[in-house]
C-alpha positions in Angstrom: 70.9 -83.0 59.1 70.2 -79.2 58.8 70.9 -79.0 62.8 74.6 -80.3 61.7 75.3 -78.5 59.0 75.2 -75.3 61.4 76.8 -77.0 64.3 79.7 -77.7 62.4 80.8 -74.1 62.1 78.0 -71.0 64.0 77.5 -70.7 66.9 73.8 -69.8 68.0 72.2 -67.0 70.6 69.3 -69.6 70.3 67.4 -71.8 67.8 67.8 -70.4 64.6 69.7 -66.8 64.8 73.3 -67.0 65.3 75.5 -65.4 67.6 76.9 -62.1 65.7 80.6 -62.2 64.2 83.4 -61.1 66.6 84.3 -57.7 66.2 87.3 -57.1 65.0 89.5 -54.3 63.0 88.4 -55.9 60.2 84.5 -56.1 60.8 82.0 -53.5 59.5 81.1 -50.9 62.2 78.4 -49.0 63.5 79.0 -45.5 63.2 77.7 -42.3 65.6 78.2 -38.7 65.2 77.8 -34.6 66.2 74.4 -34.4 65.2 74.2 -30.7 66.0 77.1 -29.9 63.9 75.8 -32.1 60.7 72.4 -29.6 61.5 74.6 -26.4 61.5 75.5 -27.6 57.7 74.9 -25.1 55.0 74.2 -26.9 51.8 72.7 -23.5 49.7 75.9 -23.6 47.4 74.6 -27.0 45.9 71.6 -27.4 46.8 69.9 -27.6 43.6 71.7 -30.9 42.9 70.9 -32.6 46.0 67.2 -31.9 45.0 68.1 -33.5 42.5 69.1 -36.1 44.3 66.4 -36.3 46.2 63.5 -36.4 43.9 65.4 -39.3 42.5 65.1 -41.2 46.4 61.3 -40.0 46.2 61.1 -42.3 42.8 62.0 -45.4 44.8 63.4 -47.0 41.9 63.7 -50.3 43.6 60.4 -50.2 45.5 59.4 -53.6 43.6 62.6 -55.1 43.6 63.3 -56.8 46.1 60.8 -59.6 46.0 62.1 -63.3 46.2 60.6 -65.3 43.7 60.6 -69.4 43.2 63.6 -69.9 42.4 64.5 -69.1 46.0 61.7 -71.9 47.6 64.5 -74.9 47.0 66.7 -76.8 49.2 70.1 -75.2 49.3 72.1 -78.1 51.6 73.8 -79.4 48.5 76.3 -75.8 49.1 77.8 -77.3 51.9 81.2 -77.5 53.8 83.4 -74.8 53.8 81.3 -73.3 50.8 78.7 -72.6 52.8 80.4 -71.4 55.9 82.3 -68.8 53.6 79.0 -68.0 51.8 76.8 -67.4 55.3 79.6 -64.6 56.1 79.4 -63.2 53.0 75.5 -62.7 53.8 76.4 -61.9 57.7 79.0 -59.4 57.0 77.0 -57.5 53.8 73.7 -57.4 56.0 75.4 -56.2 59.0 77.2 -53.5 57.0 73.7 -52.6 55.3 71.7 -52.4 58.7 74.8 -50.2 60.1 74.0 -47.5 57.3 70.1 -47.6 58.4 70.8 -47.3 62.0 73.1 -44.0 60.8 70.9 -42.6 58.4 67.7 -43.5 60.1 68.7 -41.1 62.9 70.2 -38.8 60.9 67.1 -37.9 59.5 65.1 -37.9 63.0 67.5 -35.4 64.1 67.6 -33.6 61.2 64.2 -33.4 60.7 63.3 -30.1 62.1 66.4 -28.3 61.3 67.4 -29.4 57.8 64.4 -30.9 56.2 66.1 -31.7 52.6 68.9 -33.4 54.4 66.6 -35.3 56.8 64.6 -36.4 54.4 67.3 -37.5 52.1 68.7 -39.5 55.4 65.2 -40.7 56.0 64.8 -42.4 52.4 68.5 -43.8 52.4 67.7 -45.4 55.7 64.8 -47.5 53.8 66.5 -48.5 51.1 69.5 -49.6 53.4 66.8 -51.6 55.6 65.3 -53.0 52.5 69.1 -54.8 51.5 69.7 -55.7 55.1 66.1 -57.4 55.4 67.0 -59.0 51.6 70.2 -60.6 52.9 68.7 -61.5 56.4 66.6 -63.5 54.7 68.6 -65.2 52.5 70.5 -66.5 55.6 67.5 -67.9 56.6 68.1 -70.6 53.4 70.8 -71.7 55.4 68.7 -71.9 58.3 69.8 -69.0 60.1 69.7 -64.9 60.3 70.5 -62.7 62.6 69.0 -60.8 65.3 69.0 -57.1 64.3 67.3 -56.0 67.2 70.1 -57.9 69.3 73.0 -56.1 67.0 71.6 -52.9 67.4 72.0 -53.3 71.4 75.7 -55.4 71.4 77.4 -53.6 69.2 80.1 -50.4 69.6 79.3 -47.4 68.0 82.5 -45.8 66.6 82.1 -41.9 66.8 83.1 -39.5 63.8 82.9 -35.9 63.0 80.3 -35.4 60.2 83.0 -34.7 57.7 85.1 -38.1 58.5 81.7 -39.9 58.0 80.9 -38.1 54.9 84.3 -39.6 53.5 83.7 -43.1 55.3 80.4 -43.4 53.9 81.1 -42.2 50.7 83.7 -44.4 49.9 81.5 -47.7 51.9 78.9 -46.7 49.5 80.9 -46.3 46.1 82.9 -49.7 47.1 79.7 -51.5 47.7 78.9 -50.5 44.4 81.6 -51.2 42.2 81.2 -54.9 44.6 78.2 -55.5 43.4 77.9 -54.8 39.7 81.4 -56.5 39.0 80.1 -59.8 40.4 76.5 -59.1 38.5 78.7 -58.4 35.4 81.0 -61.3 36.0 77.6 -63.6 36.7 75.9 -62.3 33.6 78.0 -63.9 31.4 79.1 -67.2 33.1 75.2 -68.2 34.6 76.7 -71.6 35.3 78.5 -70.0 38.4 75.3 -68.5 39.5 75.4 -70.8 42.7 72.0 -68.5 44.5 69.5 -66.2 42.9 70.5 -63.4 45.0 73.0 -62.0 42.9 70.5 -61.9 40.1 69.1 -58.8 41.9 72.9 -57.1 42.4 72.3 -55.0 39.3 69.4 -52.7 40.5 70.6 -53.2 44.2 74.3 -51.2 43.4 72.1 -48.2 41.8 71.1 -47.8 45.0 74.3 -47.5 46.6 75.5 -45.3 43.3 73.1 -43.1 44.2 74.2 -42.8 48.1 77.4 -41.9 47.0 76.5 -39.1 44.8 74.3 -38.0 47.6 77.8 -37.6 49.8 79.8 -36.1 46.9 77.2 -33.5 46.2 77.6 -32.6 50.5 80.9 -32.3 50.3 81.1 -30.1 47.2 78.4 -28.4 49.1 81.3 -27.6 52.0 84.1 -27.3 50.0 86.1 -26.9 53.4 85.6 -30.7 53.6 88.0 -30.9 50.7 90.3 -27.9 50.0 93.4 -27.7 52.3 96.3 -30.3 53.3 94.7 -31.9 56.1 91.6 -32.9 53.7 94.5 -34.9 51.7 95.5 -36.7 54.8 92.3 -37.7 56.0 91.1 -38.4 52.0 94.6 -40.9 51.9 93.7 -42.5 55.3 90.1 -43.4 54.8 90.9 -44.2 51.2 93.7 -46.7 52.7 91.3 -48.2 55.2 88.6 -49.0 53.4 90.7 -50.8 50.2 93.3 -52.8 52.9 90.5 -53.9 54.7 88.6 -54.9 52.0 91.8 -56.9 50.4 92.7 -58.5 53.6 89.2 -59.7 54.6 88.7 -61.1 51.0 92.3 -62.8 50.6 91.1 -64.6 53.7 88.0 -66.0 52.0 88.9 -66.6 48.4 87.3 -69.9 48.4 84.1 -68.0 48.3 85.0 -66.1 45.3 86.3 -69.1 43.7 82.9 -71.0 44.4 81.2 -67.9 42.2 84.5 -68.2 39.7 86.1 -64.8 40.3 89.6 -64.8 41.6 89.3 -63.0 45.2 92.4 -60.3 44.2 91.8 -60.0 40.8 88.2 -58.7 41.8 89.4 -56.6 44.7 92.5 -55.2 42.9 89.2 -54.5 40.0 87.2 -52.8 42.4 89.4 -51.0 44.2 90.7 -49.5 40.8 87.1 -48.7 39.8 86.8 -46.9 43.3 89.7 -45.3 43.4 89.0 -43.4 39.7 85.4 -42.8 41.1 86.9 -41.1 44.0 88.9 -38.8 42.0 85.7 -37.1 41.1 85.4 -35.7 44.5 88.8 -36.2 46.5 91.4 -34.1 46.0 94.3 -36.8 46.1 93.6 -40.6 45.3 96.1 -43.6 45.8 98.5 -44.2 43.3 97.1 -48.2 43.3 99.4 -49.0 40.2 102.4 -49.1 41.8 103.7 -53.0 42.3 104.5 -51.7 46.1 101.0 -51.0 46.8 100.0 -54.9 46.9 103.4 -55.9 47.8 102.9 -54.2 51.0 99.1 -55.5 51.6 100.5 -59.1 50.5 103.1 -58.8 53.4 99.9 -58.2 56.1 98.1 -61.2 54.1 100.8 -63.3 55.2 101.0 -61.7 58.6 97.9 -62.3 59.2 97.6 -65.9 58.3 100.6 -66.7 60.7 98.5 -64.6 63.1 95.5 -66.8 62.5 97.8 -69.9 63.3 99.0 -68.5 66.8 95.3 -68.0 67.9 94.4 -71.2 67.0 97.2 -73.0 68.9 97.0 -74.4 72.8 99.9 -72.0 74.0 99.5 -70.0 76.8 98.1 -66.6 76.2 101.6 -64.8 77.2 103.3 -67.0 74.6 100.9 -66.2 72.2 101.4 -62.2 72.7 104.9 -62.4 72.1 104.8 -64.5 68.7 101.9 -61.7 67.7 103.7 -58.5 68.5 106.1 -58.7 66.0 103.5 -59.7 62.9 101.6 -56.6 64.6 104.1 -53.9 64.3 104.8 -55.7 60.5 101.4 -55.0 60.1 101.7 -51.4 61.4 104.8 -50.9 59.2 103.4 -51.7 56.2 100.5 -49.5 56.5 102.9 -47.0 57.2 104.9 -47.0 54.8 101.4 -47.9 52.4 100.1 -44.3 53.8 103.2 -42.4 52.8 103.4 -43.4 49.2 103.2 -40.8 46.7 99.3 -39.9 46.3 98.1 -38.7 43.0 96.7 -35.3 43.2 93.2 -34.6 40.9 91.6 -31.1 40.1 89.2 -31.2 42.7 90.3 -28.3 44.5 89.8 -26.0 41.5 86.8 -27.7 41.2 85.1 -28.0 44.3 81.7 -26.7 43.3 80.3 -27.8 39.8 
């Protein structure tokens, strides 16, 4: 029985751990950078507040947190079909995106270490709590009779390469999303228990402090180089990543709102939710944000929802390859349209550039 359930929809590297998710524009990535420049970083205009900061990593609120209790040691087979395939990515794609911030941060802080210690250090301890969700979510794949080898990832995957300051705003905004994720379903599952289908999201509420407090720990660097947010091509770059990350959030949800309806949230009713929330939290820092309450905002992103649906079709078909290029190209360039035209809407400027340093 349990060797059907997964052959009906993962594939397997061998017994047990299955083969990673195809990387795609949409997949979370592993991310590399110019150590030596992130070392050359002088953080002495705000450095008192990222001691703050990093006394509160030292606390290690969660250090006792992430402990499965008994209501995990049950049978989970009755969340089956399509539930379950949905719910297995959900754990894939949240532990791969957690073990991607430890590989980062964990050699951020080995680099760092003899050059910046404060920064090293705070790299060092964001690197363990990312390792602790990763490990968390590993093993609650392993309820479905699967995980994933990390060891494996580590090795397969591509490594996308930013300056510090475009992973500063990447990893910022991956940590304030995965946030406002987090406690919204905790919230939502607080007050309807009956749709409370695993006891992992019991733990969400502690587990989004910790990435709270990763994103203050990248606002307080950034107001610590203010350079990283005071002149016109800091709005560009603040509009782009702030695109990215929402779109790609809203497109790779749409596609599994069966998941979100198994936990009884509506999938774009919660992302348009978060995606609010993040947006107002981004003001704090940013100096434009995205102007999300304007109807052509998810008009747009509904236009690459269909796209991509059509596009899904097309690969699934027995058509020669060739064929199939041609039928994509033009749902492509749609695609690339819209985003376009989503990038060039009128941003909404905040007062962080007369505010750079608190």
């Amino acid at each position: 029985m349990v060797d059907s359930l997964k052959k009906q929809t993962f594939t397997e590297l061998r017994s047990g751990v299955k083969v990673p998710a195809k990387e795609t524009i949409l997949t979370p990535r592993f991310y590399t950078t110019d150590f030596d420049e992130m070392a050359k970083m002088d953080i002495s205009v705000n450095e008192d507040e990222l001691m703050a900061i990093l006394e509160e990593f030292r606390a290690d609120y969660n250090r006792y947190h992430f402990v499965r209790d008994e209501e995990f040691a049950q049978s989970w087979e009755h969340i089956d079909g399509n539930t379950r395939r949905l719910f297995v990515e959900f754990l894939e794609r949240s532990c791969t995106a957690e073990f991607s911030g430890f590989l980062l941060y964990k050699e951020l802080g080995r680099r760092l270490k003899d050059k910046s210690p404060v920064l090293a250090e705070c790299f060092t301890l964001m690197s363990r709590d990312e390792a602790r969700h990763a490990g968390f979510l590993n093993k609650a794949m392993s309820d479905f009779h699967l995980s994933l080898d990390l060891g494996f990832l580590t090795k397969s995957r591509k490594y996308t390469f930013f300056k510090p300051k475009f992973i500063f705003y990447a990893t910022y905004l991956s940590e304030k999303i995965g946030y406002w994720r987090y406690i919204t379903i905790y919230r939502h599952l607080e007050t309807h228990p009956e749709d409370r289908i695993y006891p992992i999201f019991r733990f969400f509420e502690n587990w989004c402090q910790d990435e709270n407090r990763h994103g203050d720990f990248f606002d307080a660097i950034m107001r610590a180089n203010p350079e990283f947010l005071n002149d016109w091509q800091a709005k560009l770059w603040c509009r782009f990543f702030l695109l990215s990350v929402f779109a790609t959030m809203y497109l790779n949800d749409v596609q599994r709102a069966d998941f979100y309806a198994s936990i009884g949230l509506n999938a774009r009713d919660y992302d348009k939710h978060v995606i609010d929330k993040t947006n107002e939290t981004s003001g704090r820092v940013f100096p434009v944000i995205l102007d999300v309450e304007d109807p052509e905002f998810y008009e747009r992103l509904e236009v690459c929802v269909k796209n991509n649906e059509k596009l899904t079709v097309i690969a699934n078909s027995n058509q020669p390859g060739f064929m199939k290029f041609f039928q994509k190209l033009p749902l492509y360039i749609s695609n690339g349209w819209q985003f376009l035209k989503l990038y060039f809407m009128k941003p909404i400027e905040t007062a962080t550039m007369q505010s750079s340093v608190r």
